[in-house]
C-alpha positions as CSV (number, residue, x, y, z in Angstrom):
1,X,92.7,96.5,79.4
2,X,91.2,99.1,82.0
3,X,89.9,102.1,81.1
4,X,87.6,104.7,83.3
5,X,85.0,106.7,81.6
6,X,84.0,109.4,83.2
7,X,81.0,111.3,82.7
8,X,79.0,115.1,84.8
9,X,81.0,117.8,83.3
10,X,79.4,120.6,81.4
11,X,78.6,124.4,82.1
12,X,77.2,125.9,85.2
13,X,77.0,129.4,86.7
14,X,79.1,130.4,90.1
15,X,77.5,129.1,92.7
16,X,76.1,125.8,91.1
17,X,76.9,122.2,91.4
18,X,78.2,119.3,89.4
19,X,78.1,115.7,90.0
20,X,81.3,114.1,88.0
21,X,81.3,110.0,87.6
22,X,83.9,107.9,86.7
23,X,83.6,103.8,86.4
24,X,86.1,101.1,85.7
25,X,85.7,98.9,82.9
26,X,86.3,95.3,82.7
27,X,86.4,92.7,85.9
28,X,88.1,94.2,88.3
29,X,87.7,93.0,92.2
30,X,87.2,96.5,93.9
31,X,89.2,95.2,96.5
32,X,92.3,95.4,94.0
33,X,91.4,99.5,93.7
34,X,93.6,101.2,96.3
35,X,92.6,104.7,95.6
36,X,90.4,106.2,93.3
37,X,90.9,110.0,92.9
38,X,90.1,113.3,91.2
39,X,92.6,115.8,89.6
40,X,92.1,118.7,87.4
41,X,94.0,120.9,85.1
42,X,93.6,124.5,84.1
43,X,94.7,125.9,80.5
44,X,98.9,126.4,81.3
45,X,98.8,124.9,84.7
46,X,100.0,121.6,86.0
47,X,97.4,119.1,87.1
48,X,96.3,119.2,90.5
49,X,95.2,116.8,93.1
50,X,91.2,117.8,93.9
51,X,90.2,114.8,96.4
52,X,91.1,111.6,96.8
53,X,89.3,108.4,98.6
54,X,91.3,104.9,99.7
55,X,89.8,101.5,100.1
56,X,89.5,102.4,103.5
57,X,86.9,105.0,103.0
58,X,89.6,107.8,104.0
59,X,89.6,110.6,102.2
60,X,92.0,113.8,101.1
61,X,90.7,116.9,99.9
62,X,92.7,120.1,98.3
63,X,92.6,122.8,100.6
64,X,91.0,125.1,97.7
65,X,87.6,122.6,97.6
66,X,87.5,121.8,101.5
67,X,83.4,122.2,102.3
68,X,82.4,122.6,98.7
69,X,83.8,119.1,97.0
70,X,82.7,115.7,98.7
71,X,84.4,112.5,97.2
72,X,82.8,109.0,97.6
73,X,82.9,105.5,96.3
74,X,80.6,102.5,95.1
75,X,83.3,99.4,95.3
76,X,80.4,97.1,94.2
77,X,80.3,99.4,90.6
78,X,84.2,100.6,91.0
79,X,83.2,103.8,90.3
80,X,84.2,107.3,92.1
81,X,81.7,110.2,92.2
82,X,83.0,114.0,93.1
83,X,79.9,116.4,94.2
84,X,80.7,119.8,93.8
85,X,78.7,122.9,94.9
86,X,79.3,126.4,95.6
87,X,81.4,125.7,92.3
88,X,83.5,129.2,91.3
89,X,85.1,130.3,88.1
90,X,88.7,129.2,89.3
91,X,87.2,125.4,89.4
92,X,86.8,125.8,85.4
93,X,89.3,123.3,84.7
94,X,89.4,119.3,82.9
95,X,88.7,116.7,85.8
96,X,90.8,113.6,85.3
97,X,89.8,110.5,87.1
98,X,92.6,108.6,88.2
99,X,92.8,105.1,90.0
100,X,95.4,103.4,91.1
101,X,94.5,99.3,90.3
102,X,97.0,96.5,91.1
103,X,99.1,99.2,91.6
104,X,99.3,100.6,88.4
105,X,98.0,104.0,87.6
106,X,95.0,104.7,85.1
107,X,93.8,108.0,83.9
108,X,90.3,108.9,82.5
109,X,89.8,110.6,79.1
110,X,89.2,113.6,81.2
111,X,86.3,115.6,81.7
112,X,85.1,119.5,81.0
113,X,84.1,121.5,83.9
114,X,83.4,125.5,82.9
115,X,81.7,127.4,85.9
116,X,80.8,130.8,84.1
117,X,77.8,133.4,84.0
């Protein structure tokens, strides 16, 4: 059974940054991860794609985090980290990890991210 945990979220003022983790448990080859990937989801919105990375090191970022968000990867841990800075209020959202493993889909627990003075 897979499951991600993911861990970084918290409270921070405009302006700040966040480092958000999220690891794969049980043996997985991290050649079997296609994508790893972070969404997010506001209170009454839909969840959103925020940056995505494939096992070829390629990555997708929405246009609303472009400069601010970097994705990245450790395959020898299968875990996904996203960096955030110059974070804003309209980031306050729960970050979801996702992967996509053997090409089936996992989600993480999700994660609170609250950028407020």
């Amino acid at each position: 059974q897979v499951q991600l945990m993911e861990s970084g979220g918290g409270l921070v003022q405009p302006g700040g940054s966040l480092r958000l983790s999220c690891t794969a448990s049980a043996n997985i080859f991290s050649r079997n991860i296609m994508v790893m990937g972070w969404y997010r989801q506001a209170p009454g919105n839909q969840r959103d794609m925020v940056a995505t990375v494939s096992s070829d090191a390629s990555t997708n970022y929405a246009d609303s985090v472009k400069g601010r968000f970097t994705i990245s990867r450790n395959n020898a841990q299968n875990t996904v980290y996203l960096q955030m800075t110059s974070l804003k209020p309209e980031d306050t959202a729960v970050y979801y990890c996702r992967m996509i493993i053997n090409r089936q889909f996992y989600w993480g627990q999700g994660t609170q991210v609250t950028v407020s003075s």
